[in-house]
N, CA and C of each residue as an Amber inpcrd file, in Angstrom:
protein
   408
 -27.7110000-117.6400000  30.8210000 -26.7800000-117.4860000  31.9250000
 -26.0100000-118.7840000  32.1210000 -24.2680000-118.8020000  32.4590000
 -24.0830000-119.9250000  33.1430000 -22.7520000-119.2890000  33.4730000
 -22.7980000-119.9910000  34.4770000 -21.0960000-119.7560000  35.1770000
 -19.8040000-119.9670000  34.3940000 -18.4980000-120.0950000  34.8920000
 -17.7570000-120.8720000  33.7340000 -16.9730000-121.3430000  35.0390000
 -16.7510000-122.3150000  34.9080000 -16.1820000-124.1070000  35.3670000
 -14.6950000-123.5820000  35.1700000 -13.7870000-123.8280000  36.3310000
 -12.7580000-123.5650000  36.7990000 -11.8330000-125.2960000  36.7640000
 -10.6120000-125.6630000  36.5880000 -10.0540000-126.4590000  36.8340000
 -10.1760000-126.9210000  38.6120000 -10.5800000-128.0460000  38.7870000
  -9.7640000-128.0570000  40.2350000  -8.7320000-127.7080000  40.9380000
  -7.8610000-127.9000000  40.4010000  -6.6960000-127.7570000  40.3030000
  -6.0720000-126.4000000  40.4480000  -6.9690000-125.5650000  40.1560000
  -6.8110000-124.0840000  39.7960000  -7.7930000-123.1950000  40.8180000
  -8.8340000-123.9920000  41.8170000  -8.9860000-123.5960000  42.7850000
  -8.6320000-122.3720000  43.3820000  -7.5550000-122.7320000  44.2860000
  -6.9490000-121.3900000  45.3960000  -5.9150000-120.5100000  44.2680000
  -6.0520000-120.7350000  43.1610000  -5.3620000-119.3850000  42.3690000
  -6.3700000-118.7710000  42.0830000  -7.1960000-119.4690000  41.5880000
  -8.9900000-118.4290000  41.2920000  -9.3100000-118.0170000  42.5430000
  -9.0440000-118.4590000  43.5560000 -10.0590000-117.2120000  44.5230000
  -8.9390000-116.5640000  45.0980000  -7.2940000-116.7060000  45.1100000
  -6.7350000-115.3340000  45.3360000  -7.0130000-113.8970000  43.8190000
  -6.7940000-115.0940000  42.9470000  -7.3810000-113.6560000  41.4400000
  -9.1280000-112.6260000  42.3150000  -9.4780000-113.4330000  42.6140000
 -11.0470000-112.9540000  42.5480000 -10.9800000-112.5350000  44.0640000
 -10.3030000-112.6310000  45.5710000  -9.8430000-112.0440000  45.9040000
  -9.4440000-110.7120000  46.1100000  -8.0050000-110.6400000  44.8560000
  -7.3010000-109.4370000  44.8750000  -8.0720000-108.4700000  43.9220000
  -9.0530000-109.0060000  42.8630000  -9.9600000-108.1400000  42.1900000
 -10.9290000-107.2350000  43.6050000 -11.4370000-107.9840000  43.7220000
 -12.8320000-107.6580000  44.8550000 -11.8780000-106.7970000  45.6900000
 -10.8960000-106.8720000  46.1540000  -9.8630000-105.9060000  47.1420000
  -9.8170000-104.7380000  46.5600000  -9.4160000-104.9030000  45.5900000
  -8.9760000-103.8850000  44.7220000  -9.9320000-102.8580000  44.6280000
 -10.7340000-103.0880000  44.0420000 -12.2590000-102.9870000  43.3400000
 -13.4890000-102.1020000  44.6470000 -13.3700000-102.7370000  45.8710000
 -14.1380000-102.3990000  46.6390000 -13.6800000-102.1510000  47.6630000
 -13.8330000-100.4260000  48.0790000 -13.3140000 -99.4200000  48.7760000
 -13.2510000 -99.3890000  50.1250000 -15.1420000 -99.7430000  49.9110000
 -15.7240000-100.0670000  51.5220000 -15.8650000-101.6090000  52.4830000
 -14.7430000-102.2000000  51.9750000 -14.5780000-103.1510000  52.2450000
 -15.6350000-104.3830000  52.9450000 -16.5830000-104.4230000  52.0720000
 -18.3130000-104.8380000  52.0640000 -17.6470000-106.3240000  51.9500000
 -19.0980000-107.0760000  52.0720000 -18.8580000-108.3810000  51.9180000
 -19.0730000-108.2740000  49.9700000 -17.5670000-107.9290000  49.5250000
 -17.8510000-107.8300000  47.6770000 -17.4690000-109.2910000  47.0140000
 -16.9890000-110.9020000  47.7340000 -17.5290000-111.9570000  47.0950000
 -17.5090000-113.0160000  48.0350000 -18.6210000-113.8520000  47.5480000
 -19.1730000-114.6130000  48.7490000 -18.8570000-116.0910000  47.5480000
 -18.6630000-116.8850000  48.4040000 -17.9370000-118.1200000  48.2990000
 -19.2470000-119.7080000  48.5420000 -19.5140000-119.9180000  47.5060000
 -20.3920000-121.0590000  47.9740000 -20.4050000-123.0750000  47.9280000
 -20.5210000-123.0080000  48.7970000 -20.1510000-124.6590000  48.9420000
 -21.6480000-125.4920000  48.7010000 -21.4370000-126.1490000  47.9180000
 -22.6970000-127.6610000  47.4630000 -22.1310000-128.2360000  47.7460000
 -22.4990000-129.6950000  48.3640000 -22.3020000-131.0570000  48.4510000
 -23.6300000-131.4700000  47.5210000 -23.6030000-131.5130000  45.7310000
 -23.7950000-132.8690000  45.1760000 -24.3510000-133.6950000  45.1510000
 -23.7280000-134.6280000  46.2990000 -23.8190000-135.7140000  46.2440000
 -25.1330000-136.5520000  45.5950000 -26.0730000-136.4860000  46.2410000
 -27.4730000-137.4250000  45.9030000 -28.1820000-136.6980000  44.4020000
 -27.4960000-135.9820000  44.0520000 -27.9060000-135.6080000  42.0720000
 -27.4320000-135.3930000  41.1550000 -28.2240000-136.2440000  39.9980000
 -27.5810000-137.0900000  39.2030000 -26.3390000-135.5490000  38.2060000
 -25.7270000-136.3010000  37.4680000 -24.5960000-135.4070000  36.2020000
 -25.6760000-134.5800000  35.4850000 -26.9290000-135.0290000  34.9120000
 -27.3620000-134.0800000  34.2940000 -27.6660000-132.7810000  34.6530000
 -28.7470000-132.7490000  35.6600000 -29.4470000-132.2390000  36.6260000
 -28.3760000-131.0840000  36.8390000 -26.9290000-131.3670000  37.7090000
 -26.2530000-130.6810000  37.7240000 -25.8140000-129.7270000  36.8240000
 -25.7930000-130.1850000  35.6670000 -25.2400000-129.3230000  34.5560000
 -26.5290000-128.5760000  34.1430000 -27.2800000-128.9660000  34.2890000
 -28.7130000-128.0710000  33.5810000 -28.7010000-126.8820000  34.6760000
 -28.8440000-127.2280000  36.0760000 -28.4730000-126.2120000  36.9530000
 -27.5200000-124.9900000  36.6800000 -26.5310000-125.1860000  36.5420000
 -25.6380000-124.3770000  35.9180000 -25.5780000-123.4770000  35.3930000
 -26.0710000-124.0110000  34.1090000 -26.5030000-123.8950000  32.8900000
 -27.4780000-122.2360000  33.6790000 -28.5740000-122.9360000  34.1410000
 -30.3180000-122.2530000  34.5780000 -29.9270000-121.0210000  35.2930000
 -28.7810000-120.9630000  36.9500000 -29.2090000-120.6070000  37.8470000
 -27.7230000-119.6820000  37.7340000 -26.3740000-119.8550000  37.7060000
 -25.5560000-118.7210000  37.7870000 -25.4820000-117.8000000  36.8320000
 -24.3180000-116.6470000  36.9190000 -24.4570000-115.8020000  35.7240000
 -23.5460000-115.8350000  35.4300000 -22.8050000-115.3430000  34.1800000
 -21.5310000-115.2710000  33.5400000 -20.3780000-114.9320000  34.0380000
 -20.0590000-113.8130000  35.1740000 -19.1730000-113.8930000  36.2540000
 -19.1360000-114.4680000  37.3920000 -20.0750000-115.2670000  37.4580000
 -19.6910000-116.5140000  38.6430000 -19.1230000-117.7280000  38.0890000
 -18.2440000-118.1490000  39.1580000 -16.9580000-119.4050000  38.6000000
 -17.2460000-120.2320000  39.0340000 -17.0610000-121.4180000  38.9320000
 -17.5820000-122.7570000  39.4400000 -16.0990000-123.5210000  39.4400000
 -15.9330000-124.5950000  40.4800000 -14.6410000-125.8780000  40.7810000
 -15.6400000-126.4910000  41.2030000 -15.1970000-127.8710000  41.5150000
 -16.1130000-128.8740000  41.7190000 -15.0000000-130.2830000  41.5860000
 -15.0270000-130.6150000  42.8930000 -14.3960000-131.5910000  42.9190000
 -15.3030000-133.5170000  43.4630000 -15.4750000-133.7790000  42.9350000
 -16.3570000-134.8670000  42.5770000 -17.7410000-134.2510000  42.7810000
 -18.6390000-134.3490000  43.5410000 -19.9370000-134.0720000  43.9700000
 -19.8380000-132.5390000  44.8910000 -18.3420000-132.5000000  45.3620000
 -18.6870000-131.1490000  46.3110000 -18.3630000-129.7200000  44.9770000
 -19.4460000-128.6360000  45.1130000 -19.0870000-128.0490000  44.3990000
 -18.8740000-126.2930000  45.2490000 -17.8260000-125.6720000  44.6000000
 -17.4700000-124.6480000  45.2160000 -18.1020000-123.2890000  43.7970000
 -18.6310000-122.4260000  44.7820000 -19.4480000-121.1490000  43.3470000
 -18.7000000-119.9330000  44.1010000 -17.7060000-119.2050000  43.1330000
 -16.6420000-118.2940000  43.5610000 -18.6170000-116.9970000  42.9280000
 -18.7310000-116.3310000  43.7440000 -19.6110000-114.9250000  43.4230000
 -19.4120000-113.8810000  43.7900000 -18.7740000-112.9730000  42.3870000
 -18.3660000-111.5220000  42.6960000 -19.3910000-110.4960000  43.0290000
 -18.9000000-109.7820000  43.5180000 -20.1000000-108.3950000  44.3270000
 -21.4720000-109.3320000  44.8440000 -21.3440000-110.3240000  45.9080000
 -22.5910000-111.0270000  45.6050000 -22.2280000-111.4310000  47.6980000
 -23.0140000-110.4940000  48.3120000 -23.0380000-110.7440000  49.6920000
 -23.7030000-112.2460000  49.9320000 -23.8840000-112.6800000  51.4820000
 -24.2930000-113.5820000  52.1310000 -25.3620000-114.3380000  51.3730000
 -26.6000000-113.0460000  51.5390000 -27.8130000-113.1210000  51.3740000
 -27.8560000-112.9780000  49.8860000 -27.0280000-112.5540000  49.3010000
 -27.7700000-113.1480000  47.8300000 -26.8530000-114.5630000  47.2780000
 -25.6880000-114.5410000  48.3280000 -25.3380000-116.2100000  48.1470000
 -26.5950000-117.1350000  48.4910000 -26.9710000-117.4130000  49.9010000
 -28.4120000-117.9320000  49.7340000 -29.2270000-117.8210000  49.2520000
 -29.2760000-116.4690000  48.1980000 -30.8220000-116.7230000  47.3870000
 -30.2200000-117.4070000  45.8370000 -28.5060000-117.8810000  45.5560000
 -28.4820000-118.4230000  44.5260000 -28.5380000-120.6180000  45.2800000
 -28.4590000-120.3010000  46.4950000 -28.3180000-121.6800000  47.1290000
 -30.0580000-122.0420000  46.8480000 -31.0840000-121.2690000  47.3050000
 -32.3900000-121.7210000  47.1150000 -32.7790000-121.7400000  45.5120000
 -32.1860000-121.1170000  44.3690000 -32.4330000-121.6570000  43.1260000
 -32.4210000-123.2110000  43.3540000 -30.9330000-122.9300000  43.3740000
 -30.7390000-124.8240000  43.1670000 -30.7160000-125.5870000  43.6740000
 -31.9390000-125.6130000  45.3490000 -32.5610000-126.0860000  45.9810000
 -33.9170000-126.3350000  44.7240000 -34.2770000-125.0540000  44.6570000
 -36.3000000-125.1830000  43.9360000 -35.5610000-126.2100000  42.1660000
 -34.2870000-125.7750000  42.0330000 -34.1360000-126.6070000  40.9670000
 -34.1260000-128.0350000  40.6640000 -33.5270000-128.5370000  42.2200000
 -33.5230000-129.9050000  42.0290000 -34.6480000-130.4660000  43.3400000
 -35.4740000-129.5220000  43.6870000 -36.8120000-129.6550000  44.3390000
 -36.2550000-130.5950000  45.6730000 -34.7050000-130.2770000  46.4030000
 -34.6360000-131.2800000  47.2240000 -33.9550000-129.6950000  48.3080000
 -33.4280000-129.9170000  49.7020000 -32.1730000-129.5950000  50.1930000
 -30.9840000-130.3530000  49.6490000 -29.8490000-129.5430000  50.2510000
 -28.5600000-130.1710000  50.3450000 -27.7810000-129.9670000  51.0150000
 -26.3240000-130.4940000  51.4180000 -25.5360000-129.7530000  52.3260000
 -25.1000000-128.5600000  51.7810000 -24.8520000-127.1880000  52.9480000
 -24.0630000-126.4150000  51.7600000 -23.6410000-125.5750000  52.8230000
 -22.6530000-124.0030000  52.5490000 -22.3680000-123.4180000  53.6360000
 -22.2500000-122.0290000  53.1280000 -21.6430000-121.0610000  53.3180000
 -21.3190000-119.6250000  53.0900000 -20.4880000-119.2830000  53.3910000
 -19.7580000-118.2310000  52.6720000 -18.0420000-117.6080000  53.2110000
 -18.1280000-116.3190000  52.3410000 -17.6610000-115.1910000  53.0800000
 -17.3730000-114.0080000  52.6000000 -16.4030000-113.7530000  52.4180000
 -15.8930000-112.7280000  51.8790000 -14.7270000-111.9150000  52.2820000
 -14.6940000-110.5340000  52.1530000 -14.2690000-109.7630000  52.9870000
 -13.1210000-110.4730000  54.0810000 -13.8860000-110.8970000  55.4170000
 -14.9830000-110.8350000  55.2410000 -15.7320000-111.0070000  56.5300000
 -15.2420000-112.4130000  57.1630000 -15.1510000-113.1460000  56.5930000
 -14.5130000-114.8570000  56.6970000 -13.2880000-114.5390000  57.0860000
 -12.2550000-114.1600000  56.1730000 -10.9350000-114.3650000  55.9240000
 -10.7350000-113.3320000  54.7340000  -9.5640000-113.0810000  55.1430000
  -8.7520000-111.7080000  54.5250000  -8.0550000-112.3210000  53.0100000
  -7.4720000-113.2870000  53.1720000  -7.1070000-114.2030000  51.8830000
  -7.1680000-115.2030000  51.8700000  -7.0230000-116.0090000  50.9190000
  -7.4660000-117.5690000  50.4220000  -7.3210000-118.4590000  51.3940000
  -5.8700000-118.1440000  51.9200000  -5.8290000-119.2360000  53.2750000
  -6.5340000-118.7770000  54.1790000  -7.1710000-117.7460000  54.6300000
  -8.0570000-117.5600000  55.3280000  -9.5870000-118.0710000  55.5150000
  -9.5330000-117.6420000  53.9070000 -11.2310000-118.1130000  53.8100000
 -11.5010000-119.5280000  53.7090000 -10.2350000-120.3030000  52.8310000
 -10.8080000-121.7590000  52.8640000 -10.5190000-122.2400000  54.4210000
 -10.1900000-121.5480000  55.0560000  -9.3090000-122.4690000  56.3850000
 -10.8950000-122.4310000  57.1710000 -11.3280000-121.1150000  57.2550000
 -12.8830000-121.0580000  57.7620000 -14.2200000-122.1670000  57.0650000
 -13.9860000-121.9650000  55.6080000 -14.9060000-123.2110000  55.0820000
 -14.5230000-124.2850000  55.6490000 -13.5440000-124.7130000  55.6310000
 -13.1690000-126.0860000  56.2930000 -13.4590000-126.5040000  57.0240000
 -13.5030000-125.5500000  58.2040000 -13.7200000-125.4720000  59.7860000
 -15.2710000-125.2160000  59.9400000 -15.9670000-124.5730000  59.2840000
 -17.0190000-124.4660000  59.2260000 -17.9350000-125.5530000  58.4450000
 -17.4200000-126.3560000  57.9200000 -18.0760000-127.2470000  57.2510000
 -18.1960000-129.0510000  57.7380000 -16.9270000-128.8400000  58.6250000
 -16.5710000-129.7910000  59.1810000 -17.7140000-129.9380000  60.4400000
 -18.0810000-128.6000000  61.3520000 -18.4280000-128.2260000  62.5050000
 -19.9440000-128.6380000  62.1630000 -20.6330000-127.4570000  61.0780000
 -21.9170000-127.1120000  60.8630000 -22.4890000-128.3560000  59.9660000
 -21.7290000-128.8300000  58.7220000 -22.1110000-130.0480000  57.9800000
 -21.6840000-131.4370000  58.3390000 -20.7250000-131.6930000  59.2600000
 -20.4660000-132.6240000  59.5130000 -19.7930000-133.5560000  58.2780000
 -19.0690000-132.6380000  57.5930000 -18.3660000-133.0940000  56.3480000
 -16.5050000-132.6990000  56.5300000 -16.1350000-133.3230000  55.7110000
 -14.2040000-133.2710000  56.3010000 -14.2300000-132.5680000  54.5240000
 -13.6020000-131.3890000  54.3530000 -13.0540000-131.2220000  52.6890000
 -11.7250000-130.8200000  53.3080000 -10.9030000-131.4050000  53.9600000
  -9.5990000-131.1610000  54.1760000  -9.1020000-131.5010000  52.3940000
  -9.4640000-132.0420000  51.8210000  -8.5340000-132.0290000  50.5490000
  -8.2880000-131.0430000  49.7150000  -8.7700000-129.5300000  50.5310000
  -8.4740000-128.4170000  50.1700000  -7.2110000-128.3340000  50.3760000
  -6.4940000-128.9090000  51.4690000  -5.0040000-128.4860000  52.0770000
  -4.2140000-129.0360000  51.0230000  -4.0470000-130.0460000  50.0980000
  -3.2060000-130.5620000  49.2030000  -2.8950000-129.4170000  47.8680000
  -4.2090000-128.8280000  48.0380000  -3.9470000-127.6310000  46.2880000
  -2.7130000-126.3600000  46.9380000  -2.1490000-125.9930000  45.9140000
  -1.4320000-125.1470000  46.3170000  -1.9920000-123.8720000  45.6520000
């Protein structure tokens, strides 16, 4: 299993694509992809990549902009976003910061949902990723 690693840069075009798929795709307008935020920070490059590697599956996307990392997960509600957050908790045997976002339960589109991570991350983690606002 491993995810596949998204440009930074390419961010908010990957989650309107994955988005307008999941829209498309799902009728009953369920929580069909959940959005996950890591903060990194305190573990090391390898570790990270072995994670990866270990704990997502082939349609989950990964961005990652220095230490904070964002996991785009299709058909993949709340609760099984947190049960991929406690892998790579038991993986690197520590906590970390991290948060959750649905859609559309969050936000209806991209500017929606990151505007809620933001706000929610800022509030609940006590972390600023305003450098979401610069990607177009």
């Amino acid at each position: 299993m491993a995810g596949v690693h998204f440009n930074y840069e390419s961010f908010k075009q990957l989650l309107r694509l994955s988005i307008g798929i999941a829209g498309r795709l799902d009728e009953n307008r369920a929580e069909s992809l959940t959005m996950l935020y890591c903060d990194f920070s305190d573990i090391n490059d390898a570790d990270i990549e072995n994670s990866l590697q270990e704990v997502l599956r082939n349609s989950d996307s990964i961005v990652n902009h220095e230490n904070d990392y964002y996991f785009v997960l299709p058909y993949t509600d709340k609760y099984g976003a947190e049960t991929v957050r406690k892998m790579f908790s038991d993986f690197f045997d520590k906590e970390f910061i991290h948060f959750v976002v649905s859609f559309p339960v969050d936000g209806e589109d991209e500017a929606e949902l990151t505007e809620f991570l933001q706000n929610s991350v800022k509030k609940f983690c006590k972390k600023d990723i305003t450098y979401l606002d610069a990607l177009a």
